[in-house]
C-alpha positions as CSV (number, residue, x, y, z in Angstrom):
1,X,157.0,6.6,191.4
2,X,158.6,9.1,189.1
3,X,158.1,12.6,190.3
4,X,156.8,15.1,188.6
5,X,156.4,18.8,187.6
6,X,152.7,19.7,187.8
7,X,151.2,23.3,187.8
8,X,147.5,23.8,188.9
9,X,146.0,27.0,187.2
10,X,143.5,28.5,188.6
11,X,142.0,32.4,189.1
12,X,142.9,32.8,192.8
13,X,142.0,30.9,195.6
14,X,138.6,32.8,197.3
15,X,136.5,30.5,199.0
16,X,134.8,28.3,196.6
17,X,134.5,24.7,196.3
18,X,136.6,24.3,193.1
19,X,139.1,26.1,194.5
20,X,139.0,24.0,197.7
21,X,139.6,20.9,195.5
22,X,142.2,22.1,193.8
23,X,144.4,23.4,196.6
24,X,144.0,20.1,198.3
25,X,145.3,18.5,195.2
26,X,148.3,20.3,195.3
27,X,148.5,19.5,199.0
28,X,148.5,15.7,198.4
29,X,150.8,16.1,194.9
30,X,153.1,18.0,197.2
31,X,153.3,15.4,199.8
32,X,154.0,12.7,197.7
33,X,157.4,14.4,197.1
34,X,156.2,16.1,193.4
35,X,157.1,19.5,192.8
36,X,153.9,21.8,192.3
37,X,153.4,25.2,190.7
38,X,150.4,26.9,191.9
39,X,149.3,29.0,188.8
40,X,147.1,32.0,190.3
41,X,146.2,34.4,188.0
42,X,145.8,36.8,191.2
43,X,147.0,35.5,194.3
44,X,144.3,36.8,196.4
45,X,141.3,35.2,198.5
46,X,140.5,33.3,201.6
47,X,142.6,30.1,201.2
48,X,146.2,31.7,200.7
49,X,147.1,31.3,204.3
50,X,146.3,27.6,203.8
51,X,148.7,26.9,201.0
52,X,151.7,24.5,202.3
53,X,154.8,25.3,202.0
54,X,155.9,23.0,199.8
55,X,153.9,24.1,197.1
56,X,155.8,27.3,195.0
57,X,152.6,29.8,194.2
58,X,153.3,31.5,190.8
59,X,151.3,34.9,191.0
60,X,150.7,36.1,187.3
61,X,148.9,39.3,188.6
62,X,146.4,39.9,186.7
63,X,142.9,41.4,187.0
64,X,141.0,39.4,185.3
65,X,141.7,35.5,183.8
66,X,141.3,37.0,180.7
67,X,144.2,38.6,181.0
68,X,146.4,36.0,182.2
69,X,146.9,34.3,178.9
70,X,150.2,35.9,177.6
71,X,151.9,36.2,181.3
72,X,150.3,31.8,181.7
73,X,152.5,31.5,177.9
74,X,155.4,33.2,179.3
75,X,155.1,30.6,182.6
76,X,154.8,28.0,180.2
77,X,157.7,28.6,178.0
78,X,160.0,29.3,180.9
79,X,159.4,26.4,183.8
80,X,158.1,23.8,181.4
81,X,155.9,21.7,183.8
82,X,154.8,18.0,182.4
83,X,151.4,18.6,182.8
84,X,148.6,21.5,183.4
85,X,145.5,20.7,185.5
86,X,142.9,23.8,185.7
87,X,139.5,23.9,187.2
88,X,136.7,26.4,185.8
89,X,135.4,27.2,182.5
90,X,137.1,30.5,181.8
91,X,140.1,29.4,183.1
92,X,140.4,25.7,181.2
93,X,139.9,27.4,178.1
94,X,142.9,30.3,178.8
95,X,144.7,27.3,180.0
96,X,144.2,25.1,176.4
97,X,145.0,28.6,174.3
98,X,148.2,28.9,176.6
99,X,149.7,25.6,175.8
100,X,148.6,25.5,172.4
101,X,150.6,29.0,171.7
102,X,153.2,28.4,173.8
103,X,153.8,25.5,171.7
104,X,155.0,23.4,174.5
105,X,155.4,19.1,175.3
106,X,152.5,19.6,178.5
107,X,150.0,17.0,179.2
108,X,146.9,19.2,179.7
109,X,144.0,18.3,182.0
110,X,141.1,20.5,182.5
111,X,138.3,19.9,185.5
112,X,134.3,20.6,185.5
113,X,133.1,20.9,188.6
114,X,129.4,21.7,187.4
115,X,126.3,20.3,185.2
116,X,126.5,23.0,182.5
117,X,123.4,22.9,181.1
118,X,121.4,23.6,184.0
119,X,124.6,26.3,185.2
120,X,123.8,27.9,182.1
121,X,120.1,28.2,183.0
122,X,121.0,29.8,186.2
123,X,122.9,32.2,184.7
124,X,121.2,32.5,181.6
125,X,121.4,36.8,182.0
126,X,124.7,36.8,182.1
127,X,126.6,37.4,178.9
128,X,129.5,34.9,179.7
129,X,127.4,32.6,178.9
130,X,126.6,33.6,174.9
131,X,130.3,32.6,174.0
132,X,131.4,30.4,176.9
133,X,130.0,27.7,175.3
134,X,131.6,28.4,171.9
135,X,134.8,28.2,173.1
136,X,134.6,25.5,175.4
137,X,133.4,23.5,172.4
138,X,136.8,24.0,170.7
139,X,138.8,24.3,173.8
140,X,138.5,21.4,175.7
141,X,138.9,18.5,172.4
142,X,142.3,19.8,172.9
143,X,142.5,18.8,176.2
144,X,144.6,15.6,177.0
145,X,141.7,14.7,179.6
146,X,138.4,16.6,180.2
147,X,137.6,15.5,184.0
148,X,134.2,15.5,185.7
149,X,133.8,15.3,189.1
150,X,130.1,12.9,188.7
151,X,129.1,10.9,186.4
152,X,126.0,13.2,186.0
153,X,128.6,16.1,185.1
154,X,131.0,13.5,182.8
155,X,127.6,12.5,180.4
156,X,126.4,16.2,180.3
157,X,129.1,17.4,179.1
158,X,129.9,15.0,176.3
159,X,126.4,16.0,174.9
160,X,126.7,19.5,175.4
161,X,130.4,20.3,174.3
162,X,130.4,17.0,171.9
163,X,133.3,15.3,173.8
164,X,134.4,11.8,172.6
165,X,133.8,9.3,175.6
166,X,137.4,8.4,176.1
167,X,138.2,12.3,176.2
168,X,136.1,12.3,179.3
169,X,136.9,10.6,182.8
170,X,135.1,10.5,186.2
171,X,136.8,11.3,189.2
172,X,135.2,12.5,192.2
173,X,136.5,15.3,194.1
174,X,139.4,14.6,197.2
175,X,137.5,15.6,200.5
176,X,138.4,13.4,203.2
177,X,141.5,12.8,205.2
178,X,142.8,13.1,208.7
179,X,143.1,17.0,209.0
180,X,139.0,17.2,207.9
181,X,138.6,14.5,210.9
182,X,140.9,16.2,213.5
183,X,139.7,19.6,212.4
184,X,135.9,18.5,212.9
185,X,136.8,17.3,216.4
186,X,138.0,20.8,217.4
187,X,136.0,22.6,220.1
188,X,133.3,25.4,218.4
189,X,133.0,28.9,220.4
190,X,129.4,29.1,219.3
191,X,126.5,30.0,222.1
192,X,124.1,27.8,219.7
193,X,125.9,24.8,220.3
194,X,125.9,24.8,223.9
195,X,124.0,21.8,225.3
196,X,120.4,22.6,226.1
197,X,120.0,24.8,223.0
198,X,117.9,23.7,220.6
199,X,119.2,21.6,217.1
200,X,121.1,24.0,214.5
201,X,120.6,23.8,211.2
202,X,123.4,24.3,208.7
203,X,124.3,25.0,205.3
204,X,127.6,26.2,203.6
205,X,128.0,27.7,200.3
206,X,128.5,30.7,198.4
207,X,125.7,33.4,198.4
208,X,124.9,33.3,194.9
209,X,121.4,32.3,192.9
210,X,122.5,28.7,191.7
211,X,122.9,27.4,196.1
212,X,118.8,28.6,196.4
213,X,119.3,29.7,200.3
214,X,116.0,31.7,199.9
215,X,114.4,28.4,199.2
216,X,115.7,27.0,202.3
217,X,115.1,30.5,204.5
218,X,111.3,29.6,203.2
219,X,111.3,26.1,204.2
220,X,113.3,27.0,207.4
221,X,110.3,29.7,208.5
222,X,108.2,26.6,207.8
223,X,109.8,24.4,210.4
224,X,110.5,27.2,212.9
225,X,106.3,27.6,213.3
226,X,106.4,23.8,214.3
227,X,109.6,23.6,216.9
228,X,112.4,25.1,218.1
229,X,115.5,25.5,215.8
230,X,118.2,27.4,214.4
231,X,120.1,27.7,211.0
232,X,123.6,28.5,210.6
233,X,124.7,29.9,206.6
234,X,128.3,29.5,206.3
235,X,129.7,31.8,203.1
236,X,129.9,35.0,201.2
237,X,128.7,36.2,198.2
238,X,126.1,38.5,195.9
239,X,123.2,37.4,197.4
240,X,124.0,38.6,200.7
241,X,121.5,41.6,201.1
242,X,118.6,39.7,199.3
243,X,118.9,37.1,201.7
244,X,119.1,39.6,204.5
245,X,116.1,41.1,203.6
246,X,114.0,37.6,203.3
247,X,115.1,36.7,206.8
248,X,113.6,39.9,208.0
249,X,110.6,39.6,206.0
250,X,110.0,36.2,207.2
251,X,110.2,37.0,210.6
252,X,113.4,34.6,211.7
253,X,116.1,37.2,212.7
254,X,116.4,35.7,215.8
255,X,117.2,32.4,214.7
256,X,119.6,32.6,211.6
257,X,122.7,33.5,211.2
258,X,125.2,34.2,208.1
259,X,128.9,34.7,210.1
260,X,130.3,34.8,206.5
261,X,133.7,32.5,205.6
262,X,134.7,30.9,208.6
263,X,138.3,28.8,208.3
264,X,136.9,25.4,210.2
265,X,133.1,25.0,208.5
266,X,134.3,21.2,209.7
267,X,133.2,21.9,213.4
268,X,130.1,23.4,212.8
269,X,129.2,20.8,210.6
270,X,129.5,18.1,213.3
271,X,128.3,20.1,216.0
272,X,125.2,20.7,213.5
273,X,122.0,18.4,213.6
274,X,121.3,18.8,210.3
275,X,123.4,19.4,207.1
276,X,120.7,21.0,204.6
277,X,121.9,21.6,200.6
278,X,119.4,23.8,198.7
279,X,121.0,23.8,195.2
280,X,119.8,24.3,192.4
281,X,122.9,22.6,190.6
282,X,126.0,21.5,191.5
283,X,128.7,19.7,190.1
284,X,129.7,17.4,193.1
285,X,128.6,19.4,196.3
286,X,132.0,18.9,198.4
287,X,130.2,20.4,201.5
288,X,127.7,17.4,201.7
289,X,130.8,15.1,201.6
290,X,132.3,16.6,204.0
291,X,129.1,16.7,206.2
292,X,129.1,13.0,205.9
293,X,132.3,12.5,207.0
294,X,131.7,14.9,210.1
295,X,128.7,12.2,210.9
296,X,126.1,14.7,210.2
297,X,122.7,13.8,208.9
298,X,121.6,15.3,205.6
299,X,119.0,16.7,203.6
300,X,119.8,17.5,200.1
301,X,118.0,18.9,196.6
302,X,118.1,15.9,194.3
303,X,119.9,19.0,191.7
304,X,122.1,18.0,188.9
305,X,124.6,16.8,189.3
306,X,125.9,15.0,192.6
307,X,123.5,15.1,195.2
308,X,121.8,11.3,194.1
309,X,125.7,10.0,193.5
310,X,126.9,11.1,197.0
311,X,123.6,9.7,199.1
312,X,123.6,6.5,196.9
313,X,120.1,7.4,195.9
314,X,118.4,8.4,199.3
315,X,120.3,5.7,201.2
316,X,122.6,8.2,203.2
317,X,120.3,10.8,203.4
318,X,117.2,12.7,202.4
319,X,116.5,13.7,198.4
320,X,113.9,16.5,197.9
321,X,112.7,18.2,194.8
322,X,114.7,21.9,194.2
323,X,112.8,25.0,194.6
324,X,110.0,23.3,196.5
325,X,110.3,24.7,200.3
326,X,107.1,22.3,201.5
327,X,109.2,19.4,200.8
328,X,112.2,20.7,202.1
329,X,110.7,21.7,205.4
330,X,109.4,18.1,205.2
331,X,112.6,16.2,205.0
332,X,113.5,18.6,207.5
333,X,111.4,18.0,209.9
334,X,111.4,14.2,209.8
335,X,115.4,13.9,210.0
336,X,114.5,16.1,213.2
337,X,112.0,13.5,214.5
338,X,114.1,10.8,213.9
339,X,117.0,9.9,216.5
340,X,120.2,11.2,215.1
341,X,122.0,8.1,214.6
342,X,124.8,9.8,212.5
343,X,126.7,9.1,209.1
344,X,127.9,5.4,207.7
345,X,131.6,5.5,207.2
346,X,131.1,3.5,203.5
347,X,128.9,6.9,202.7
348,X,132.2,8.9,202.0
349,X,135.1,6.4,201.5
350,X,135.4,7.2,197.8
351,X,136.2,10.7,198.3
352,X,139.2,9.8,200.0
353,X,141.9,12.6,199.0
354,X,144.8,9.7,198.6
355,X,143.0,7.4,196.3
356,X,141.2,10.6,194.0
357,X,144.9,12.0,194.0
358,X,146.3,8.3,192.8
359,X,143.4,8.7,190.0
360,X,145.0,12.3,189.0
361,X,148.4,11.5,189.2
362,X,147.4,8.7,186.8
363,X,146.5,10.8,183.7
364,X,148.6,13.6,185.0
């Protein structure tokens, strides 16, 4: 295979699930003997420390993404990669402007990781969203490939931005490989998971409105009046002290916890009983991949986009309506009542990271 020279822009690498993606693109591009620029337009946030070093990080240091365009022209114009790939909206539109003024031969591939209609409808306060739209519009027809990680996210966006079909391309997110399996194996220094304590609960995510964890504090407090249980929130964000405050209010101190980022979510997933996702939309939910792969049973929101894709319909695990805490604690407690007889290996062999990277490298 020719080898190539591919950067990967994105805004820095805090702890999201784009970002995860992303870095473990570069990780496999890397590996395959390409050489890969990491584009950050700060380098800053939780996954630094895991960037190989095979990969060259390019720190443009900026504040803001909006303010990486001219230094992402210079970067352009100087090292002269083959091909861009970015992830997120801002930043695939500063991405498309930079190669278009740069006036550069680079491939450009730009990544959604979210339905945007209904991602505009959680954030419908926010004034990003009166001109994001705009300029995606216009932005991303001049991408060489507009990728969605689910089908649901591929045929939104050619109705909402007015992409061509054979501009858009399906290819779910890499998740799985060795390191997620050896890493998941690792021991957990947790009292809760000590045998004889009763089953944990566990969801991971960032703290903000579109993941819905008050929904599933509600639907938690539900289950904790019929048996025994904990629940484990693994992540940071703005909702933080709102979610603080419900768990008082709700009366479940004692049995929920939000440790923040933790570097090995992996463990706790399959140490967990139960892998709940309470989104209100998602993109492809990474974390209830790689709760599948861990051999934990689920219960997901049937949101936009993903959540059906991954569990084949409700074959690999439980599909509840969002924002509706009864059936939540419902699916809940069933999977509870149920032996735990684990995760099918077919559930999450498509989000292998070798064969979504083969799928990249293609159109790269």
């Amino acid at each position: 295979m020719e080898k190539k020279k591919v950067a990967l822009f994105l805004p820095s690498l805090v702890g999201g699930g784009a970002e995860r993606v992303m870095l473990s693109l570069a990780s496999e591009f890397a590996e395959q003997e390409h050489h890969v620029d990491l584009v950050l337009a700060k380098a800053s946030g939780e996954y630094m420390d895991q960037v190989p070093a095979n990969i060259h990080i390019v720190d443009l240091d900026t504040s803001r993404v909006l303010y990486s365009l001219f230094p992402l022209i210079r970067y352009l114009k100087e090292n002269r990669p083959q091909s861009v790939l970015s992830a997120l909206d801002h930043t695939n539109i500063i991405a498309i402007c930079a190669v278009t003024i740069a006036n550069v031969n680079v491939r450009t591939i730009v990544s959604i990781h979210n339905n945007l209609t209904h991602l505009s409808k959680v954030k419908k306060k926010r004034f990003v969203t009166q001109w994001i739209p705009s300029l995606m519009k216009w932005s991303y027809k001049r991408a060489d490939k507009v990728v969605a990680v689910s089908q649901g996210v591929a045929e939104d966006a050619m109705q909402r931005l007015e992409l061509p079909e054979e501009k858009v391309q399906v290819i779910y997110n890499p998740v799985v490989d060795e390191r997620l399996i050896e890493k998941a194996a690792e021991p957990i220094d947790h009292p809760w998971f000590a045998d004889g304590e009763p089953p944990v609960l566990l969801a991971v995510g960032r703290l903000t409105p579109e993941k819905d964890f008050p929904n599933l504090l509600r639907a938690f407090a539900k289950l904790r009046k019929t048996r025994p249980a904990r629940l484990i929130i693994l992540g940071e964000g703005e909702k933080r002290a709102e979610m603080e405050k419900l768990i008082i209010e709700l009366g479940i101190s004692q049995d929920v916890q939000l440790p923040g980022f933790v570097n090995n979510p992996y463990a706790y997933m399959k140490n967990a009983r139960l892998f709940v996702l309470s989104s209100l939309s998602e993109g492809l939910p990474t974390v209830l991949i790689e709760a599948l792969a861990c051999g934990t049973e689920v219960v997901s929101t049937d949101c936009p986009s993903g959540p059906r894709e991954i569990l084949q319909g409700g074959r690999y695990g439980s599909l509840v309506r969002i924002e509706d805490s009864e059936a939540l604690f419902q699916a809940m407690k069933e999977r509870l009542d149920m032996p735990d007889n684990g995760t099918n290996s077919e559930s999450y062999e498509p989000f292998w990271k070798t064969n979504v990277s083969r799928q990249y490298l293609d159109i790269l």
